[in-house]
C-alpha beads as a LAMMPS data file, in Angstrom:
LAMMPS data file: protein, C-alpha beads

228 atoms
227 bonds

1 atom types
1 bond types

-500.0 500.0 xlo xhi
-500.0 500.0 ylo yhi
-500.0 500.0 zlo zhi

Masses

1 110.0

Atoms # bond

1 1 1 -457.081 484.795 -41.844
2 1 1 -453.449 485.765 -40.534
3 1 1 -450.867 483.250 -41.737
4 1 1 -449.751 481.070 -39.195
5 1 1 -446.834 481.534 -37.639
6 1 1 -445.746 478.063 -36.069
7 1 1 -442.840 477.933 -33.235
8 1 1 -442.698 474.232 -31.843
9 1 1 -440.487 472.836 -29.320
10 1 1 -439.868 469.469 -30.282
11 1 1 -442.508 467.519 -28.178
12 1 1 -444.892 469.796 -29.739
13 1 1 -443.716 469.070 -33.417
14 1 1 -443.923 465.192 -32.634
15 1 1 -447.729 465.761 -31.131
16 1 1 -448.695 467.300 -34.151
17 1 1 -448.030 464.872 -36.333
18 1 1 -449.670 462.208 -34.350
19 1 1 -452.990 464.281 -33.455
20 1 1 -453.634 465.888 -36.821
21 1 1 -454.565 462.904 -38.212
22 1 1 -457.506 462.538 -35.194
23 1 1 -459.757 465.544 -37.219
24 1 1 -461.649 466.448 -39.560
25 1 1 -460.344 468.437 -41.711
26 1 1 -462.229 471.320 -44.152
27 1 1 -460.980 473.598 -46.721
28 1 1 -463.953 475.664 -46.174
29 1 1 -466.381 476.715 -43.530
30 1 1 -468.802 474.123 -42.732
31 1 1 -471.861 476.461 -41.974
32 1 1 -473.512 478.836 -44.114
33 1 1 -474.358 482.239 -43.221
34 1 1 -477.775 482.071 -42.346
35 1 1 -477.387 478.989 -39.664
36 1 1 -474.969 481.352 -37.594
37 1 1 -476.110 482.041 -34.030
38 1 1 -474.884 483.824 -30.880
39 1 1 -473.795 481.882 -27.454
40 1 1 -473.498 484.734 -24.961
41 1 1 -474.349 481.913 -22.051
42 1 1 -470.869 480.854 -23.258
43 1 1 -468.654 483.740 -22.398
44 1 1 -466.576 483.316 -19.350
45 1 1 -463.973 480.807 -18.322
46 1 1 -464.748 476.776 -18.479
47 1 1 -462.646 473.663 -16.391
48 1 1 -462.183 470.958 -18.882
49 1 1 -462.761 467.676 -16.658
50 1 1 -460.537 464.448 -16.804
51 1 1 -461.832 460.659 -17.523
52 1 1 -462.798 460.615 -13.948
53 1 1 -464.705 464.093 -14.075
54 1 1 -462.402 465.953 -12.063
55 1 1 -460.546 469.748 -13.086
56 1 1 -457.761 468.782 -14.749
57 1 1 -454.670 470.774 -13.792
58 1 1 -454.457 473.390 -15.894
59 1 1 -455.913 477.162 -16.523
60 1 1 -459.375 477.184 -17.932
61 1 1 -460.458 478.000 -21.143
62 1 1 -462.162 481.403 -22.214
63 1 1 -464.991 481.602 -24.512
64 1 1 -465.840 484.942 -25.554
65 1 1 -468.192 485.552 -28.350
66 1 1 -465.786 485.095 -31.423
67 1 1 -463.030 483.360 -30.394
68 1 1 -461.378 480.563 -27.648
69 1 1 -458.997 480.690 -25.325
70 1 1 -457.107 477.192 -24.953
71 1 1 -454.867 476.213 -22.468
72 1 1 -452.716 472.687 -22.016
73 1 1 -451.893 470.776 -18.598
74 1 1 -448.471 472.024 -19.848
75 1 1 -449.231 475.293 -20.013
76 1 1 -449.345 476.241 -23.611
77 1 1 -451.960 478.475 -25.177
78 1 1 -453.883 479.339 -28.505
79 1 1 -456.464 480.961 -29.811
80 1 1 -459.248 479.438 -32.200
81 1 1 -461.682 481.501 -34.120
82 1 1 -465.295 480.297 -33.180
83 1 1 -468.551 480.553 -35.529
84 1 1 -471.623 478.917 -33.683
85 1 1 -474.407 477.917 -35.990
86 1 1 -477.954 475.464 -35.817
87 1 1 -479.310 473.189 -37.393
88 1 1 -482.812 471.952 -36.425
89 1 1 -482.411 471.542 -32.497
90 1 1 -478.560 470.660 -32.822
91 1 1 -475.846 473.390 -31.936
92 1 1 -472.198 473.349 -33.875
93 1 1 -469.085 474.960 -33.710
94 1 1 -466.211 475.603 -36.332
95 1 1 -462.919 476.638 -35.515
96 1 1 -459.977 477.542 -37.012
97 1 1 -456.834 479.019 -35.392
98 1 1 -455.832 482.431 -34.777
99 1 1 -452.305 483.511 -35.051
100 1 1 -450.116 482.382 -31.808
101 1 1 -446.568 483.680 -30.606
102 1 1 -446.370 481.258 -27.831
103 1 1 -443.437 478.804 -28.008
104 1 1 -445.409 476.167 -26.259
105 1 1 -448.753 476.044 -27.210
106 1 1 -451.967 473.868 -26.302
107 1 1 -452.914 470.792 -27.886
108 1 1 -456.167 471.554 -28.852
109 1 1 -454.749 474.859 -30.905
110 1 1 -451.781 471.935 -31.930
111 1 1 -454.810 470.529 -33.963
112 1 1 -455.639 473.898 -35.976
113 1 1 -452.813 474.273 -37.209
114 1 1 -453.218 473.710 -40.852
115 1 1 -455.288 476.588 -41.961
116 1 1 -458.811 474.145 -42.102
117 1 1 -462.243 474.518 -40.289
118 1 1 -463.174 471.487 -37.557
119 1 1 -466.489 470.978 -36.256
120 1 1 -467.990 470.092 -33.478
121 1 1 -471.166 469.291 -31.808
122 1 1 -471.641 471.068 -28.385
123 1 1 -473.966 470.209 -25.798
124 1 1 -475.269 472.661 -22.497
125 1 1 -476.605 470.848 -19.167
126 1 1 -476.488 473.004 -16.434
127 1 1 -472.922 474.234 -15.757
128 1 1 -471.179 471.497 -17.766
129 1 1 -470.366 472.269 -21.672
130 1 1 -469.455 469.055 -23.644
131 1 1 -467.747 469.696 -27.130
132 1 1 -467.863 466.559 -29.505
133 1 1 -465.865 466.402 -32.348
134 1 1 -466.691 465.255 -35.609
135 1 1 -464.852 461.814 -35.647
136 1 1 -462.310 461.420 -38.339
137 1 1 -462.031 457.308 -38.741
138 1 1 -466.215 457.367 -38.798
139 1 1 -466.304 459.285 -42.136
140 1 1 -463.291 458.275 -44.146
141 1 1 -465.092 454.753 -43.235
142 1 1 -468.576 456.164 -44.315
143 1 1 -467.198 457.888 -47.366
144 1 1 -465.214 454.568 -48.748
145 1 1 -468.419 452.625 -47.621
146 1 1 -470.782 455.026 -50.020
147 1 1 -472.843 456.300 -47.207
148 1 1 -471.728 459.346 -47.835
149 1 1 -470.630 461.871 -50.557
150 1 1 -467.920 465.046 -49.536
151 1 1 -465.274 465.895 -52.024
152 1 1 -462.235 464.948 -50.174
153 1 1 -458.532 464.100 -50.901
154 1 1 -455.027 462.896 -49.643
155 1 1 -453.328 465.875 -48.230
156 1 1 -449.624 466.189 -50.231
157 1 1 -447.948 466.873 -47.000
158 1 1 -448.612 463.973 -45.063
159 1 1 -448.026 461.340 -47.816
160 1 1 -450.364 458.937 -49.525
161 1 1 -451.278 457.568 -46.348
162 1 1 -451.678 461.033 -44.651
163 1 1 -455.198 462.075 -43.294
164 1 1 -458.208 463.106 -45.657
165 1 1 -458.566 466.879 -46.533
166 1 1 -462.377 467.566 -47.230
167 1 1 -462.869 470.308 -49.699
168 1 1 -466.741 470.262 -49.239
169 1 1 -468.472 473.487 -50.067
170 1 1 -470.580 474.789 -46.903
171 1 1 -473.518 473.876 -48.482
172 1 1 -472.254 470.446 -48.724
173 1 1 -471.422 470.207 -45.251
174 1 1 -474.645 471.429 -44.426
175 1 1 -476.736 468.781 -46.109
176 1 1 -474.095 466.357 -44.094
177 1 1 -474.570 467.716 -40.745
178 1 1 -478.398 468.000 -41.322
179 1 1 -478.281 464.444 -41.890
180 1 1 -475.452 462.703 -39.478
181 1 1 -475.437 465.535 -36.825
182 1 1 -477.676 463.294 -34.145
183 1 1 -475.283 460.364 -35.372
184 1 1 -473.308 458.686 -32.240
185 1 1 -471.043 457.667 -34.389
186 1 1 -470.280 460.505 -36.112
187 1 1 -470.190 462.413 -32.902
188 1 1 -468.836 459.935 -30.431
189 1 1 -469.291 460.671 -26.866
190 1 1 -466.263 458.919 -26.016
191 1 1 -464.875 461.724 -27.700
192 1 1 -465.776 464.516 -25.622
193 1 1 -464.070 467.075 -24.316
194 1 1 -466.187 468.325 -21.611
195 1 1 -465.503 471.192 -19.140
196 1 1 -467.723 473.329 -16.302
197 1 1 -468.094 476.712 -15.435
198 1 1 -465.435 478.339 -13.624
199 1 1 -465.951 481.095 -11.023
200 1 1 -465.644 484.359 -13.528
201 1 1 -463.302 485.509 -10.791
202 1 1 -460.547 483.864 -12.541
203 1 1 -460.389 485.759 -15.656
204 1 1 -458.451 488.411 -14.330
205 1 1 -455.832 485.609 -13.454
206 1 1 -456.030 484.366 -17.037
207 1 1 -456.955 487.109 -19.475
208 1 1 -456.614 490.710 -19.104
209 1 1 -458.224 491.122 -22.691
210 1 1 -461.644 490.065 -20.877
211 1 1 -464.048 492.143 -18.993
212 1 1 -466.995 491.357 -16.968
213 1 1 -469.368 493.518 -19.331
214 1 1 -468.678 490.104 -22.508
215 1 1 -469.822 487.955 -19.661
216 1 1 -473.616 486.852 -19.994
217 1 1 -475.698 489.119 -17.522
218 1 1 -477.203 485.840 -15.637
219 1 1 -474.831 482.628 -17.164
220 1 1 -476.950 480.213 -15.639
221 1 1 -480.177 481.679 -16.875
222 1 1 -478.440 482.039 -20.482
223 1 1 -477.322 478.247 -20.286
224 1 1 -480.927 477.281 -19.545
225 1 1 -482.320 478.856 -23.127
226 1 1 -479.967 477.012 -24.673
227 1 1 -481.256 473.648 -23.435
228 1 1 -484.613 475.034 -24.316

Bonds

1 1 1 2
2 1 2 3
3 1 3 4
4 1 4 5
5 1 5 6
6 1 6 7
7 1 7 8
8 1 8 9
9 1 9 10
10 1 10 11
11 1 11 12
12 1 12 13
13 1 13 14
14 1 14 15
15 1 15 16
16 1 16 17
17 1 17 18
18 1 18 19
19 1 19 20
20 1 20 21
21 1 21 22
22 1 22 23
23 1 23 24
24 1 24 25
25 1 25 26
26 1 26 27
27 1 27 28
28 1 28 29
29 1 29 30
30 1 30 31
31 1 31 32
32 1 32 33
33 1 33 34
34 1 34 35
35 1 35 36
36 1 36 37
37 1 37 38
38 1 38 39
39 1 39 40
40 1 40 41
41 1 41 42
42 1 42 43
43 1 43 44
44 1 44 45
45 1 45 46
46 1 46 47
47 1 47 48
48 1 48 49
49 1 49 50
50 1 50 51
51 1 51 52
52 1 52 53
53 1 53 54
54 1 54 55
55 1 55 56
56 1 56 57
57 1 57 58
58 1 58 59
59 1 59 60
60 1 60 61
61 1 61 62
62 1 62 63
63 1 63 64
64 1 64 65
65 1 65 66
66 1 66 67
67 1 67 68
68 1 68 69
69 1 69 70
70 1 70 71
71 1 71 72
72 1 72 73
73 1 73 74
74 1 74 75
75 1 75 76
76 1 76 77
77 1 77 78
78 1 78 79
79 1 79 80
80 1 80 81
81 1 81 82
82 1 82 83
83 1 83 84
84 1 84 85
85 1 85 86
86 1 86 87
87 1 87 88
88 1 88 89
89 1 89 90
90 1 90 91
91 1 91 92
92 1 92 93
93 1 93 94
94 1 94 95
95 1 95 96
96 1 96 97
97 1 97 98
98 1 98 99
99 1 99 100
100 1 100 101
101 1 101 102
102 1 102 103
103 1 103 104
104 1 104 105
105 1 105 106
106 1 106 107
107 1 107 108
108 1 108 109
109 1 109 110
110 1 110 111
111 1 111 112
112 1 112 113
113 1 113 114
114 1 114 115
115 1 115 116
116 1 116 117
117 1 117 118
118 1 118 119
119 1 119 120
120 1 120 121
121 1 121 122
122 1 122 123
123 1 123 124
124 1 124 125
125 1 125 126
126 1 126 127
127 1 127 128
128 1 128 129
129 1 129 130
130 1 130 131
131 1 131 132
132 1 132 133
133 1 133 134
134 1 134 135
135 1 135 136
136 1 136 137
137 1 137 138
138 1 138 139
139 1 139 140
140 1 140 141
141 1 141 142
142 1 142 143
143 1 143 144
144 1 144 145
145 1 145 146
146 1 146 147
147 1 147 148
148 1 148 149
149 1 149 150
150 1 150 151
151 1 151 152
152 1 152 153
153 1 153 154
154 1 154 155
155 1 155 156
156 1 156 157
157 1 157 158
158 1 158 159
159 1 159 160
160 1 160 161
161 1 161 162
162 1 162 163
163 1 163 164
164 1 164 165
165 1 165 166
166 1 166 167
167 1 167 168
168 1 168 169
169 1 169 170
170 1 170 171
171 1 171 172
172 1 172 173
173 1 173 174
174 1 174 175
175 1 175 176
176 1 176 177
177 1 177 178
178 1 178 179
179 1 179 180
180 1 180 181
181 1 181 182
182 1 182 183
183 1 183 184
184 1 184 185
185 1 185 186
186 1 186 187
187 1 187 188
188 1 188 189
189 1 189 190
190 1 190 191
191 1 191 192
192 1 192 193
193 1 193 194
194 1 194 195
195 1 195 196
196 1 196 197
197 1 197 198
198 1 198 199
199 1 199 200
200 1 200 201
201 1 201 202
202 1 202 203
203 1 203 204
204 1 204 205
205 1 205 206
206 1 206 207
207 1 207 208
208 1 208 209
209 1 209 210
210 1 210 211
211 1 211 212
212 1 212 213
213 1 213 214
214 1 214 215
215 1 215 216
216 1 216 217
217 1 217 218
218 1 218 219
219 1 219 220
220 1 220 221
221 1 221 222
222 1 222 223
223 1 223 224
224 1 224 225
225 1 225 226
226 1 226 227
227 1 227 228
């Protein structure tokens, strides 16, 4: 992976340190090889909703095979590297951030930028994608409780109070997920981030680094064998 470079305005500086504590943080990949799979359905540009289930305000965000486009309300912008993989009927994502130039850039990239993995659940119904992270409180809880059993420890950076940093081996985080992944709790839906398709229209408005030939050749048809 590139190494970071990291040019924050203030507000952006002061968001990081209150949202990086709000995920799940892994030294190391939290799939192995032979759980990867391909979303083509995803490819193409996605409206993240508000609490109300409108479009929020903002440009959408573009999936395309490897990788994530992210925008912010404020118009900031990263890019996370995306690795989809399965387990049993459950679909995950990890993501870790690509290098960004931007001087402003989007909260969700904000939250990748300490060179971990995150996870996620993700969810298809219809048109509307819902991306569930793996909550943060839920497992430091679960690992002081003895519920569960991930190598983890207090990140020097951020103090003795600072936010766990899980050095699980993918393996490990593969027996996990096989056995929390259809845990509420561990994936709150209150959590969600969830978005719908956008017309593909807009990706020449957006992206000119993405052609209609990475798009899925029928989306909807695509998003229906994932539900399958």
């Amino acid at each position: 992976m590139n190494r970071i470079r990291r040019y924050f305005i203030i507000s952006v500086s002061v968001m990081l340190v209150a949202l990086t504590g709000s995920c799940v943080r892994s030294l190391f990949s939290f799939y192995t090889d032979d759980a990867k799979i391909k979303m083509p359905a995803l490819n193409g540009a996605w409206r993240m909703l508000d609490e109300h289930g409108t479009p929020k305000m903002q440009k959408p965000w573009v999936f395309k095979d490897n990788e994530i486009l992210t925008y912010s309300e404020k118009g900031g912008s990263g890019v996370l590297e995306v690795v989809y993989f399965k387990i049993n009927d459950t679909i995950f994502m990890d993501t870790s951030p690509q290098e960004s130039d931007s001087t402003i850039v989007s909260e969700w990239w904000s939250l990748h930028t300490f060179p971990c993995h995150y996870v996620s659940k993700i969810e298809t119904n219809g048109n509307r994608l819902t991306v569930i992270p793996l909550d943060f409180k839920w497992l430091a809880q679960a690992l002081q409780d003895g519920r569960v059993d991930l190598p983890a420890q207090k990140d020097p950076k951020n103090g003795k109070d600072g936010p766990l940093l899980y050095t699980a081996s993918p393996e490990q985080w593969m027996a996990f997920l096989k056995t929390h992944g259809a845990n509420a709790e561990a994936f709150p839906p209150k959590g969600a981030y969830v978005f719908v398709t956008a017309g593909d229209d807009v990706l020449t408005q957006i992206s000119t680094n993405f052609h209609k030939a990475d798009l899925a050749p029928d989306r909807e048809a695509e998003l229906k064998k994932v539900e399958k």
